[in-house]
Biopython code that builds the backbone (N, CA, C, O; Angstrom):
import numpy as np
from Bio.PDB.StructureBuilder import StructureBuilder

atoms = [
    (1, "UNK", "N", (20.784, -13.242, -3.504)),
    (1, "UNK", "CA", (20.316, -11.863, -3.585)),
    (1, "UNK", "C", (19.738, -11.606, -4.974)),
    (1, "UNK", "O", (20.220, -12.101, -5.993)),
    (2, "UNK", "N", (18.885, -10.960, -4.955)),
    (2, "UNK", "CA", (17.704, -10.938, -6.206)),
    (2, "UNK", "C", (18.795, -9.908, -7.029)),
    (2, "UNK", "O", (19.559, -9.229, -6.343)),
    (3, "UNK", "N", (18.823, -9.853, -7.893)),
    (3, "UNK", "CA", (19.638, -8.696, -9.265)),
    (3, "UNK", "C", (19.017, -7.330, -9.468)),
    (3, "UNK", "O", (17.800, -7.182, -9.574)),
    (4, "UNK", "N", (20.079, -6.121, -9.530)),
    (4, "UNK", "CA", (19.123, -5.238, -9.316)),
    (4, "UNK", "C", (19.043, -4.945, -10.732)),
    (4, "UNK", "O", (19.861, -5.147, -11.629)),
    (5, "UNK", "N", (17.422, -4.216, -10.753)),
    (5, "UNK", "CA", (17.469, -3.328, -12.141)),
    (5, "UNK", "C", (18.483, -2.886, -12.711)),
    (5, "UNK", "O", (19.515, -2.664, -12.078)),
    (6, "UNK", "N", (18.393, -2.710, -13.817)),
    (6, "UNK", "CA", (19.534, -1.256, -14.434)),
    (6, "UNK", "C", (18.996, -0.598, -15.317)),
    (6, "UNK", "O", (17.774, -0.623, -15.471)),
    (7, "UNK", "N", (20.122, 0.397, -16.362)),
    (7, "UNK", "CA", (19.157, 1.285, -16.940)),
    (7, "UNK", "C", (18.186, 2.086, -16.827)),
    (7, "UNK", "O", (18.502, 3.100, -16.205)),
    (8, "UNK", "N", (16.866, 2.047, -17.256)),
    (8, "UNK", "CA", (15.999, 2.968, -17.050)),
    (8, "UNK", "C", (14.817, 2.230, -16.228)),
    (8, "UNK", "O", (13.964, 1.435, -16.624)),
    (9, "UNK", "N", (15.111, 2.871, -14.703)),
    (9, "UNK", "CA", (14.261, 2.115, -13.908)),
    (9, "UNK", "C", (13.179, 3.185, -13.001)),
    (9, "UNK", "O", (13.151, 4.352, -13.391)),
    (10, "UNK", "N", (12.540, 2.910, -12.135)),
    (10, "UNK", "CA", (11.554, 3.542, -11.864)),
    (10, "UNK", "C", (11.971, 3.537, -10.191)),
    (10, "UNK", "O", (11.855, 2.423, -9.680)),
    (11, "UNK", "N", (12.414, 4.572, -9.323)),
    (11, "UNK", "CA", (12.111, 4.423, -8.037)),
    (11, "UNK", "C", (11.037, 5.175, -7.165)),
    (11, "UNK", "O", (10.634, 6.323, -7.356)),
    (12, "UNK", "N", (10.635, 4.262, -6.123)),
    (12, "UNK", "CA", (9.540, 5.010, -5.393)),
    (12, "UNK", "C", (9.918, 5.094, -4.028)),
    (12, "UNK", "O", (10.687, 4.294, -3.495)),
    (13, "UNK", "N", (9.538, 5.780, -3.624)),
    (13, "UNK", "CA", (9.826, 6.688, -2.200)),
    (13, "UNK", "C", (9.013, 6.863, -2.168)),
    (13, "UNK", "O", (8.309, 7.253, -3.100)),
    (14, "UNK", "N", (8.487, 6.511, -0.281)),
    (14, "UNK", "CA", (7.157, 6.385, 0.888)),
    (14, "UNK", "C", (7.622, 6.693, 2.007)),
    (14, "UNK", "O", (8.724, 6.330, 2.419)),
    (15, "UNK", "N", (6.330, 7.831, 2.981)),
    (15, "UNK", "CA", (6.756, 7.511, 4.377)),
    (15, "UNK", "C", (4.904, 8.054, 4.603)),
    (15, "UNK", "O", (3.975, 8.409, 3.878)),
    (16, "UNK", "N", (5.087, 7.898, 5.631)),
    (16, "UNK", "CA", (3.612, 7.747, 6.582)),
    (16, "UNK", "C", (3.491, 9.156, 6.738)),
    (16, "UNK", "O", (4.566, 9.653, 7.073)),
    (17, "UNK", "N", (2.288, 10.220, 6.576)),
    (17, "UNK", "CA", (2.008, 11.395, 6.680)),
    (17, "UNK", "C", (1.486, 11.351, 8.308)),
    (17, "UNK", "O", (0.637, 10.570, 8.738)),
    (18, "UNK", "N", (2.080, 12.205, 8.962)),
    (18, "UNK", "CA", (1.340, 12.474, 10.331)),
    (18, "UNK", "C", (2.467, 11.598, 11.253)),
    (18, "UNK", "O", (2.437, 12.069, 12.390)),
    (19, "UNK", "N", (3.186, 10.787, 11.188)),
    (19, "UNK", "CA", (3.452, 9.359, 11.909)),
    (19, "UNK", "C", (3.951, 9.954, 13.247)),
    (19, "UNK", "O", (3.609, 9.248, 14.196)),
    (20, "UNK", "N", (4.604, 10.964, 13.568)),
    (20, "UNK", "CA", (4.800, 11.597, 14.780)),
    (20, "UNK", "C", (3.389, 11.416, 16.018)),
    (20, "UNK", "O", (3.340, 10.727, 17.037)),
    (21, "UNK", "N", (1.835, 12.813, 15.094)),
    (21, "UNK", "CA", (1.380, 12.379, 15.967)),
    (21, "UNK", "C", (0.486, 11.057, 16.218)),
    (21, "UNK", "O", (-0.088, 10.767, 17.268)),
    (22, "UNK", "N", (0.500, 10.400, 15.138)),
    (22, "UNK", "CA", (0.186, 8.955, 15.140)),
    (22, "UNK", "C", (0.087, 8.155, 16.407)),
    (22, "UNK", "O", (-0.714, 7.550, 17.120)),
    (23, "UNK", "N", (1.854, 8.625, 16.237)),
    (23, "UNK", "CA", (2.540, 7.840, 17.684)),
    (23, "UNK", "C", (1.838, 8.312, 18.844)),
    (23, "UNK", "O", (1.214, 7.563, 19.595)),
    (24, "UNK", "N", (1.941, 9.548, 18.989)),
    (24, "UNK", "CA", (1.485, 10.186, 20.134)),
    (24, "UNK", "C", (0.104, 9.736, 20.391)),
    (24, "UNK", "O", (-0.301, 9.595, 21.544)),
    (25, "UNK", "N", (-0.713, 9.481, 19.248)),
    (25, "UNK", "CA", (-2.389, 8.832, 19.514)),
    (25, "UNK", "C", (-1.916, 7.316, 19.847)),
    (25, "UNK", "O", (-2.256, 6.759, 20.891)),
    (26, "UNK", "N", (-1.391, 6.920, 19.213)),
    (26, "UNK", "CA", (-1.551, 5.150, 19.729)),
    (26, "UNK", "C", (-0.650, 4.563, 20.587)),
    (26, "UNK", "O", (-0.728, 3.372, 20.891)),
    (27, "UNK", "N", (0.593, 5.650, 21.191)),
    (27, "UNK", "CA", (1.357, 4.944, 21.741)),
    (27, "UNK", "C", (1.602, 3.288, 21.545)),
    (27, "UNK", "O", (1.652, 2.855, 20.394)),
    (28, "UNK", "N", (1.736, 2.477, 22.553)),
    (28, "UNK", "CA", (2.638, 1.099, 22.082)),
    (28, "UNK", "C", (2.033, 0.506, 21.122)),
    (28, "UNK", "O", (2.513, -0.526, 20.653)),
    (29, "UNK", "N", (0.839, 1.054, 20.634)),
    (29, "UNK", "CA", (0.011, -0.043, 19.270)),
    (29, "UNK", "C", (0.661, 0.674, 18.132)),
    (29, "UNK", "O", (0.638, 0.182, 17.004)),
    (30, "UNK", "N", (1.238, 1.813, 18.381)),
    (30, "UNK", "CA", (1.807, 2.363, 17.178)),
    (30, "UNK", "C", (2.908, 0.936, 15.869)),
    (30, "UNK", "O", (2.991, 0.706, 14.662)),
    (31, "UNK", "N", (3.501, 0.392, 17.190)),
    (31, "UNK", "CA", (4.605, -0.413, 16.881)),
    (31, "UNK", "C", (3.477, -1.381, 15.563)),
    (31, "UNK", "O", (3.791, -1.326, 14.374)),
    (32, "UNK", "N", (2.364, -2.099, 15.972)),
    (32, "UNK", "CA", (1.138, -2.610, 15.275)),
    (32, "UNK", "C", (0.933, -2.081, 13.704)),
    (32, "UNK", "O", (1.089, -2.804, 12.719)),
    (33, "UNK", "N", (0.535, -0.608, 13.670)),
    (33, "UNK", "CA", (0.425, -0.303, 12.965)),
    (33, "UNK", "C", (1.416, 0.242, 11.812)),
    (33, "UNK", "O", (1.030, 0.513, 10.675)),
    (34, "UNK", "N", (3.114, 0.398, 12.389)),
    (34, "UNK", "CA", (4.045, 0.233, 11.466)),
    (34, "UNK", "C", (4.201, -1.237, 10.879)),
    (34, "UNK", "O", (4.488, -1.462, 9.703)),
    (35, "UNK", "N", (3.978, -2.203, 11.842)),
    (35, "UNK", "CA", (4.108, -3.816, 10.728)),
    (35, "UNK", "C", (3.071, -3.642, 10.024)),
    (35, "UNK", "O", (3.259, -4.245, 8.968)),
    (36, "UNK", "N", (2.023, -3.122, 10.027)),
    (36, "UNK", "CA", (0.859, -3.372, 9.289)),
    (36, "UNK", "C", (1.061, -2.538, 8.205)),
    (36, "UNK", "O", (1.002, -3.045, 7.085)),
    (37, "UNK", "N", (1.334, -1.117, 8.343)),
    (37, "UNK", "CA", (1.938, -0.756, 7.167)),
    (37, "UNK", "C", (3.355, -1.297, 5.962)),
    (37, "UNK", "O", (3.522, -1.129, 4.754)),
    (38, "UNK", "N", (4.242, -2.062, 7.161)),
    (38, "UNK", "CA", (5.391, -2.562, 6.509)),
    (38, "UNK", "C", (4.790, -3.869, 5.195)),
    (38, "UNK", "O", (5.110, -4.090, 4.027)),
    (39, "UNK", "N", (3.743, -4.524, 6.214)),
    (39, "UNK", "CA", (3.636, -5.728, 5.404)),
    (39, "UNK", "C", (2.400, -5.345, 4.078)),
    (39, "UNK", "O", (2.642, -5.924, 3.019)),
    (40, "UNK", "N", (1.358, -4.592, 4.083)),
    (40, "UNK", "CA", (0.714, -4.051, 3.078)),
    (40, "UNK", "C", (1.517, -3.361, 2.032)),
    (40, "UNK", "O", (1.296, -3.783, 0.897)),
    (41, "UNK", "N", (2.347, -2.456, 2.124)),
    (41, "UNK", "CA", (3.587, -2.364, 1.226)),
    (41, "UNK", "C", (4.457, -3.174, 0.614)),
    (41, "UNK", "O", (4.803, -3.101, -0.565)),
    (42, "UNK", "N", (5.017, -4.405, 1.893)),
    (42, "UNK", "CA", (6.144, -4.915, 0.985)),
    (42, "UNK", "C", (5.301, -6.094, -0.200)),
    (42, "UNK", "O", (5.797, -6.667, -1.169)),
    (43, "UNK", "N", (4.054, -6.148, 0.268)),
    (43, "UNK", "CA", (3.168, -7.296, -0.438)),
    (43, "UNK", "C", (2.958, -6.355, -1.822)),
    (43, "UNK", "O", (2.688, -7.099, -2.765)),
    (44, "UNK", "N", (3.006, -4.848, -2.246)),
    (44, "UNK", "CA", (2.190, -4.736, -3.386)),
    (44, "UNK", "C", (3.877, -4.547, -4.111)),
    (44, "UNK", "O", (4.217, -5.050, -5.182)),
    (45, "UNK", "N", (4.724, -3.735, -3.250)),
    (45, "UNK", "CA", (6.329, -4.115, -4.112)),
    (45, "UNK", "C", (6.948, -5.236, -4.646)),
    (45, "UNK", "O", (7.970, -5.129, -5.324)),
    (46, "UNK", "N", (6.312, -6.522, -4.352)),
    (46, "UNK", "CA", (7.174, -7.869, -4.461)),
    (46, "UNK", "C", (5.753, -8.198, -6.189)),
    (46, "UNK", "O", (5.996, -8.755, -7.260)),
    (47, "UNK", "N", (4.460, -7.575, -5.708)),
    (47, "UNK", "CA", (3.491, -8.492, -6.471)),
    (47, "UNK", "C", (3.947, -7.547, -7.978)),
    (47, "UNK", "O", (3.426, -7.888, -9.040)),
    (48, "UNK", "N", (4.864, -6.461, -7.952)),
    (48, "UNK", "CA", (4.948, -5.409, -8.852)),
    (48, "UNK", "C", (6.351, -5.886, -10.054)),
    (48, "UNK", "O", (6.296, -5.889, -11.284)),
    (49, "UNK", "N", (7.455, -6.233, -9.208)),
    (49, "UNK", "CA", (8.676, -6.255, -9.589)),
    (49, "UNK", "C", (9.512, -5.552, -8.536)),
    (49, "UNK", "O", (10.707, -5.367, -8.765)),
    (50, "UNK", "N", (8.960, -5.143, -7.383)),
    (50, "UNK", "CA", (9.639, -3.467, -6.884)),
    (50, "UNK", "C", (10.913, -4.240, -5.810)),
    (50, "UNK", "O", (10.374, -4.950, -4.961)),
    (51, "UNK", "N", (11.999, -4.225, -5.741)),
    (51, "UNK", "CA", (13.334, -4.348, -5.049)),
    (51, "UNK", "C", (13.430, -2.965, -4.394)),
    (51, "UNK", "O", (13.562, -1.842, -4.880)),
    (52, "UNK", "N", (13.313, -3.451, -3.009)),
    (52, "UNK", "CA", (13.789, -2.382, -1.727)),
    (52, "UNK", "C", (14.696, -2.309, -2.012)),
    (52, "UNK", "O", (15.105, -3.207, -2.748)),
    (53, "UNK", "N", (15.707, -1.115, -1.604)),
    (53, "UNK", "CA", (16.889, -0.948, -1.238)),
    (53, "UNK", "C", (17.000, -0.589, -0.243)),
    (53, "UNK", "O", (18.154, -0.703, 0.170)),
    (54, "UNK", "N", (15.887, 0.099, 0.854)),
    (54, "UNK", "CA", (16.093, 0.491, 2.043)),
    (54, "UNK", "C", (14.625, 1.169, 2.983)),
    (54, "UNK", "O", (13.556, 1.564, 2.519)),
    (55, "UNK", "N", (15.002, 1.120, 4.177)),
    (55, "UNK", "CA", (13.882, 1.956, 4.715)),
    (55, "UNK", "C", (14.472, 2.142, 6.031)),
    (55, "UNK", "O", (15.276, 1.408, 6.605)),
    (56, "UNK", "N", (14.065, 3.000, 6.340)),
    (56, "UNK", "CA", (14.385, 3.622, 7.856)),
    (56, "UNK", "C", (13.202, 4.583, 8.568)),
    (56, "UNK", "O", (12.965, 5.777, 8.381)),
    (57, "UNK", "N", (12.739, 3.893, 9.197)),
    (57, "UNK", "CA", (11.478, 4.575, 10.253)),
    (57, "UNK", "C", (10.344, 3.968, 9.748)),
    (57, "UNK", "O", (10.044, 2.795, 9.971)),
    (58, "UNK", "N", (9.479, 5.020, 8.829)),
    (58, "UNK", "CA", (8.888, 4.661, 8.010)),
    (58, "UNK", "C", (8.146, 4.550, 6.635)),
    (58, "UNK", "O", (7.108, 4.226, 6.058)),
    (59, "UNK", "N", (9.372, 5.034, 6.526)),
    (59, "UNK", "CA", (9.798, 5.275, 4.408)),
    (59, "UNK", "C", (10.212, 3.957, 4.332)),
    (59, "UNK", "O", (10.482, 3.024, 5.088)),
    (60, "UNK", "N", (10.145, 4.320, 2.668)),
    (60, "UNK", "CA", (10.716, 2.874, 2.159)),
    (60, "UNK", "C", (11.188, 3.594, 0.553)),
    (60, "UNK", "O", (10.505, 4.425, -0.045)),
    (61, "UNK", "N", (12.257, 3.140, 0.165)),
    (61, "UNK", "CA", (13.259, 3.373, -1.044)),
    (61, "UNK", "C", (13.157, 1.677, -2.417)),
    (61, "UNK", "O", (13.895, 0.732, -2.698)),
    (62, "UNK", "N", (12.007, 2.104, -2.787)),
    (62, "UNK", "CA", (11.874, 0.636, -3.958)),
    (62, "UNK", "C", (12.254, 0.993, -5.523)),
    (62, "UNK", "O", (12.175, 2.058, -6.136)),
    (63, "UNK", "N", (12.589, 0.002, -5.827)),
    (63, "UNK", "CA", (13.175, 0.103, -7.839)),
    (63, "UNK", "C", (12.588, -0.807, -8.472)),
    (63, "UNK", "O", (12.562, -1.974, -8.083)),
    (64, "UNK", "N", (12.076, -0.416, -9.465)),
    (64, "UNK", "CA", (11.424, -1.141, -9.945)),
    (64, "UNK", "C", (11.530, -1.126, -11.808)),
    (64, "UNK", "O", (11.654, -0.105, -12.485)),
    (65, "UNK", "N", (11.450, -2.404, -12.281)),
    (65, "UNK", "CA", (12.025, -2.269, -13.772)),
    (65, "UNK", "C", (11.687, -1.403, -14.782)),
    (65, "UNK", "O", (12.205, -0.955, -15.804)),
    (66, "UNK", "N", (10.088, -1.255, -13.847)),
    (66, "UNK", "CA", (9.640, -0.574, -15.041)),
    (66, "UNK", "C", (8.461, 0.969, -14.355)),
    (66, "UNK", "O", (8.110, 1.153, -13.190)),
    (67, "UNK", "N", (8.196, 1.640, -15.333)),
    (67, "UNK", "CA", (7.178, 2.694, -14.552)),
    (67, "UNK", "C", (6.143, 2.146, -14.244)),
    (67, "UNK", "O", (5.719, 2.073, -13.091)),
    (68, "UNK", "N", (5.510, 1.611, -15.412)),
    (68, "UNK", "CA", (4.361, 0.726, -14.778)),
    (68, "UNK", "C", (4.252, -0.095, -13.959)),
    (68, "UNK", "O", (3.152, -0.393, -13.495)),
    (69, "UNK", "N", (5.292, -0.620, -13.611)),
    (69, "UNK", "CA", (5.141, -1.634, -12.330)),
    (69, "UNK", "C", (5.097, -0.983, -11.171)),
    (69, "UNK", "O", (4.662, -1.460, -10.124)),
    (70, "UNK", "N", (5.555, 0.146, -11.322)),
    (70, "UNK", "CA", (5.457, 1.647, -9.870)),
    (70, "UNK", "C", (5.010, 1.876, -9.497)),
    (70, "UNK", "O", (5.041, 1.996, -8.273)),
    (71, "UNK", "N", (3.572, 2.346, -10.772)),
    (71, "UNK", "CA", (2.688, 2.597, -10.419)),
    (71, "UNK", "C", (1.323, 2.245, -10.104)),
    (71, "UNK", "O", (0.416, 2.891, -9.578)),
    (72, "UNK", "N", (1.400, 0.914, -10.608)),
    (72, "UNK", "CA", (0.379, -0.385, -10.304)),
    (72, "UNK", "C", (1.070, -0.800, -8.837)),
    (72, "UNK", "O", (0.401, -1.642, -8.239)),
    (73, "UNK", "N", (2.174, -0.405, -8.207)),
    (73, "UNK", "CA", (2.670, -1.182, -7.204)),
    (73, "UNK", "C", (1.633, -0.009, -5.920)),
    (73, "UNK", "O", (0.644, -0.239, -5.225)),
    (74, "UNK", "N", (2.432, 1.137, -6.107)),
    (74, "UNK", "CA", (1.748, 2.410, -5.516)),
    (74, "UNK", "C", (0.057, 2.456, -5.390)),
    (74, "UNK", "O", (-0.653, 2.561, -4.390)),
    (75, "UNK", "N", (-0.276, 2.337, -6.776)),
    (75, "UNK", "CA", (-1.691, 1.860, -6.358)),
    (75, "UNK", "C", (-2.259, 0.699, -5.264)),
    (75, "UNK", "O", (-2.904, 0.972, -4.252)),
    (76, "UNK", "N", (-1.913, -0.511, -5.654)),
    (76, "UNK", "CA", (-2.121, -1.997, -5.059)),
    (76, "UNK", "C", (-1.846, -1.071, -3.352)),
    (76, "UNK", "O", (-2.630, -0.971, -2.409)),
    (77, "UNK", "N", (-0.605, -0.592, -3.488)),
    (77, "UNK", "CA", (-0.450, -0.244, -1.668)),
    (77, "UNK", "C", (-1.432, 0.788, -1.214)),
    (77, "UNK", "O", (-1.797, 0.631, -0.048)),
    (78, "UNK", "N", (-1.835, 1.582, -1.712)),
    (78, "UNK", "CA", (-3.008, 2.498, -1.185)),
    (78, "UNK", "C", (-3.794, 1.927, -1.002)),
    (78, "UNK", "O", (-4.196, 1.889, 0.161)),
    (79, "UNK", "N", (-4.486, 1.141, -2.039)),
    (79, "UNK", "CA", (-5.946, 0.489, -1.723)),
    (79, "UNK", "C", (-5.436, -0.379, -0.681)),
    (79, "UNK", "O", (-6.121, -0.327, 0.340)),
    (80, "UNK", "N", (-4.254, -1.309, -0.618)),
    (80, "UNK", "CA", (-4.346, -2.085, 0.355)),
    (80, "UNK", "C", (-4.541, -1.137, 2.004)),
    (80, "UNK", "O", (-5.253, -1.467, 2.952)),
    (81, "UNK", "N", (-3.603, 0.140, 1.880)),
    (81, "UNK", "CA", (-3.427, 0.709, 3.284)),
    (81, "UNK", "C", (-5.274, 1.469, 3.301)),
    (81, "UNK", "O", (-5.394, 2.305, 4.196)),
    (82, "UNK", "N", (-6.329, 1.285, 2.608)),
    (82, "UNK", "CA", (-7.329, 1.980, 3.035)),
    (82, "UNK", "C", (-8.344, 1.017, 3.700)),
    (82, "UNK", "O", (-9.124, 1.220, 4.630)),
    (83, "UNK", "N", (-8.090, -0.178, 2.896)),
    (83, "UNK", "CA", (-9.063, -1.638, 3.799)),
    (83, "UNK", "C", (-8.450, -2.238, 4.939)),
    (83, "UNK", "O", (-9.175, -2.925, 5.659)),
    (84, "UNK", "N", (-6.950, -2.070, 5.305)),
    (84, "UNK", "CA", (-6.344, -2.546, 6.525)),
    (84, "UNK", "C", (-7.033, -2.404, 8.052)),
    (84, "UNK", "O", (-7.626, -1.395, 8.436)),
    (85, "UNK", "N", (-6.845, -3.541, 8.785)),
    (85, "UNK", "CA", (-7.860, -2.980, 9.900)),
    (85, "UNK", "C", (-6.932, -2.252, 11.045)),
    (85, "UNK", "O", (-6.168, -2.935, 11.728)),
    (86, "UNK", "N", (-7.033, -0.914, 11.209)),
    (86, "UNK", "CA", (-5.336, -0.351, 12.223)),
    (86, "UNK", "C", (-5.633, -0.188, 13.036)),
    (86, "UNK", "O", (-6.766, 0.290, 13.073)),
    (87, "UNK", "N", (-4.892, -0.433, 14.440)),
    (87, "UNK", "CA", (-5.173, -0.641, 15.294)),
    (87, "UNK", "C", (-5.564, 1.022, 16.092)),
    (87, "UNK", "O", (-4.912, 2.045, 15.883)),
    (88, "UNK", "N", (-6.466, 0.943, 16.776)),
    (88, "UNK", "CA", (-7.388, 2.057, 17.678)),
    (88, "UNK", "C", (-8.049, 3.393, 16.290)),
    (88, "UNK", "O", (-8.095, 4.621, 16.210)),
    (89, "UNK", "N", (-8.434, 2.257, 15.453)),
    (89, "UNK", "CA", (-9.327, 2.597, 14.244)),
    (89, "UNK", "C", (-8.596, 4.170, 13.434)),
    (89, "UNK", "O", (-9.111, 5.178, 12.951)),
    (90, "UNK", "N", (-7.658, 3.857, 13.555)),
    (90, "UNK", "CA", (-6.490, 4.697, 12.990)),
    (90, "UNK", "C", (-6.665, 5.076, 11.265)),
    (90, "UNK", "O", (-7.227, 4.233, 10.567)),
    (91, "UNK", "N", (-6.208, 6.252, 10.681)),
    (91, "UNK", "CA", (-6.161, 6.089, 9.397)),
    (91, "UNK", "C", (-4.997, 6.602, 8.819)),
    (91, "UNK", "O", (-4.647, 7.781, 8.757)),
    (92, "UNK", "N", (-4.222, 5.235, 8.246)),
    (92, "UNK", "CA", (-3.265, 5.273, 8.009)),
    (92, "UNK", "C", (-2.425, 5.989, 6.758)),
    (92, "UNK", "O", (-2.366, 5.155, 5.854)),
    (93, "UNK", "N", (-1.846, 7.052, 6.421)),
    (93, "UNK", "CA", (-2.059, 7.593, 5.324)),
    (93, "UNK", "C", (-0.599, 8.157, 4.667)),
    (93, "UNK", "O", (-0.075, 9.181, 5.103)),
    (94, "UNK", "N", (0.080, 7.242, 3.397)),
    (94, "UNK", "CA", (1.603, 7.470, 3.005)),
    (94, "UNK", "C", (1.637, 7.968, 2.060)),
    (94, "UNK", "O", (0.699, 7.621, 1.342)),
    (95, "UNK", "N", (2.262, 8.648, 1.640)),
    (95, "UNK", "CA", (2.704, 9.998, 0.684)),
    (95, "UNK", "C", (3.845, 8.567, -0.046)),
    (95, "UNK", "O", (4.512, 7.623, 0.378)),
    (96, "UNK", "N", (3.510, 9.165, -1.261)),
    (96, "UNK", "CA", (4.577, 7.784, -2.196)),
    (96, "UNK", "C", (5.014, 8.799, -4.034)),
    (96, "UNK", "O", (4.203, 8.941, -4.949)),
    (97, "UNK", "N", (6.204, 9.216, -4.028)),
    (97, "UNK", "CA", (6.657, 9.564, -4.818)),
    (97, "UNK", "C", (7.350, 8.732, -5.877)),
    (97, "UNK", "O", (8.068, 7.806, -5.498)),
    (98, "UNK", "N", (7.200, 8.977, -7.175)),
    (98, "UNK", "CA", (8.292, 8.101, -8.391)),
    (98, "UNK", "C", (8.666, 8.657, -9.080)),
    (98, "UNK", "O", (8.001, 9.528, -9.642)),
    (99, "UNK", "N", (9.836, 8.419, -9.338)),
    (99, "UNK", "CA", (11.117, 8.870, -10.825)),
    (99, "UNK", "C", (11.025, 8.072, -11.177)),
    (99, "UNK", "O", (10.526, 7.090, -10.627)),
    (100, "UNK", "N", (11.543, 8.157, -12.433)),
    (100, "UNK", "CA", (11.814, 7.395, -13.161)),
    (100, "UNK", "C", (13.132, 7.848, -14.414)),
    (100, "UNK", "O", (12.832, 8.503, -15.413)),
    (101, "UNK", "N", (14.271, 7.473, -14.199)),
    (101, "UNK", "CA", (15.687, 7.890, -14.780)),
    (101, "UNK", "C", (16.185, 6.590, -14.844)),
    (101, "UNK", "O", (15.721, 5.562, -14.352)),
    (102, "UNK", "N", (17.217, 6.770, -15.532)),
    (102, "UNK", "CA", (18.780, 5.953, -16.020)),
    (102, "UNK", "C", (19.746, 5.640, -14.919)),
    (102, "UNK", "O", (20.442, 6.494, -14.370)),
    (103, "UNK", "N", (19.745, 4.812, -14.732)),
    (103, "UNK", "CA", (21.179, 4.402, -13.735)),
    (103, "UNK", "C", (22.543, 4.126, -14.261)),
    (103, "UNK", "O", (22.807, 3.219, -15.051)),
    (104, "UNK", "N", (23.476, 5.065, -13.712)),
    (104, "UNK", "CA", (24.707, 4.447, -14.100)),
    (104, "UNK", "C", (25.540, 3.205, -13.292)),
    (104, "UNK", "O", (25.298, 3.218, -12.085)),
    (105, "UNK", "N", (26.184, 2.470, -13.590)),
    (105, "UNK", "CA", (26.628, 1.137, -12.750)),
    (105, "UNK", "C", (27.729, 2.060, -12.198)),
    (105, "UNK", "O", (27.987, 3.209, -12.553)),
    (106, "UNK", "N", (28.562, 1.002, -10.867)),
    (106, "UNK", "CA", (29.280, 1.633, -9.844)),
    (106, "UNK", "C", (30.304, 1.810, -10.575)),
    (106, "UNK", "O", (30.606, 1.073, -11.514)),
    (107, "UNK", "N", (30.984, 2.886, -10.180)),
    (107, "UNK", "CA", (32.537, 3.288, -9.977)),
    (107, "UNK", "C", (33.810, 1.791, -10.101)),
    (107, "UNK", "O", (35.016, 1.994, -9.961)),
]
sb = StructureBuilder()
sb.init_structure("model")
sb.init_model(0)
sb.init_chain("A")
sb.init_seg("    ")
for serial, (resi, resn, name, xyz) in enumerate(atoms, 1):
    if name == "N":
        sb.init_residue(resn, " ", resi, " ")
    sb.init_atom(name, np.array(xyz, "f"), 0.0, 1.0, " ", f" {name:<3s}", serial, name[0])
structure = sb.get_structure()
């Protein structure tokens, strides 16, 4: 298991704007266009420094060592999610927030 940051780290939080009626437009290709979003993301978090901690639906919870790596990561994933080819010519579009604070270690 990779080591997590500490100290003063940078997290980013993502989810897909619209993805409800998304679904409702693409039905079963929807499933398509969440891997396609999963894998254009996890490619600009890994090329950044950025360690998931989680995702559920289609957010995603990343840390990353530094701010700049956040926000070069955040970038890299937009441009990647605007050249992606989505399926039933879809436009795919994620809202991506960052902090950046101090962590205290566990209890």
């Amino acid at each position: 298991m990779r080591e997590l940051p500490s100290g003063t780290v940078s997290m980013l939080f993502s989810d897909i704007e619209g993805s409800t009626l998304m679904l409702s437009r693409l039905g079963s290709r929807y499933t398509d266009a969440l891997d396609g979003h999963r894998d254009v993301l996890r490619s600009a978090w890994a090329a950044h420094g950025g360690t998931e901690m989680g995702t559920e639906g289609d957010s995603f919870f990343v840390v990353f060592p530094t701010a700049g790596g956040a926000v070069q990561a955040a970038v890299e994933a937009q441009r990647g999610l605007e050249t992606h080819a989505w399926p039933g010519d879809e436009r795919v579009r994620v809202r991506m927030g960052i902090h950046t604070g101090v962590t205290t270690g566990a209890p």
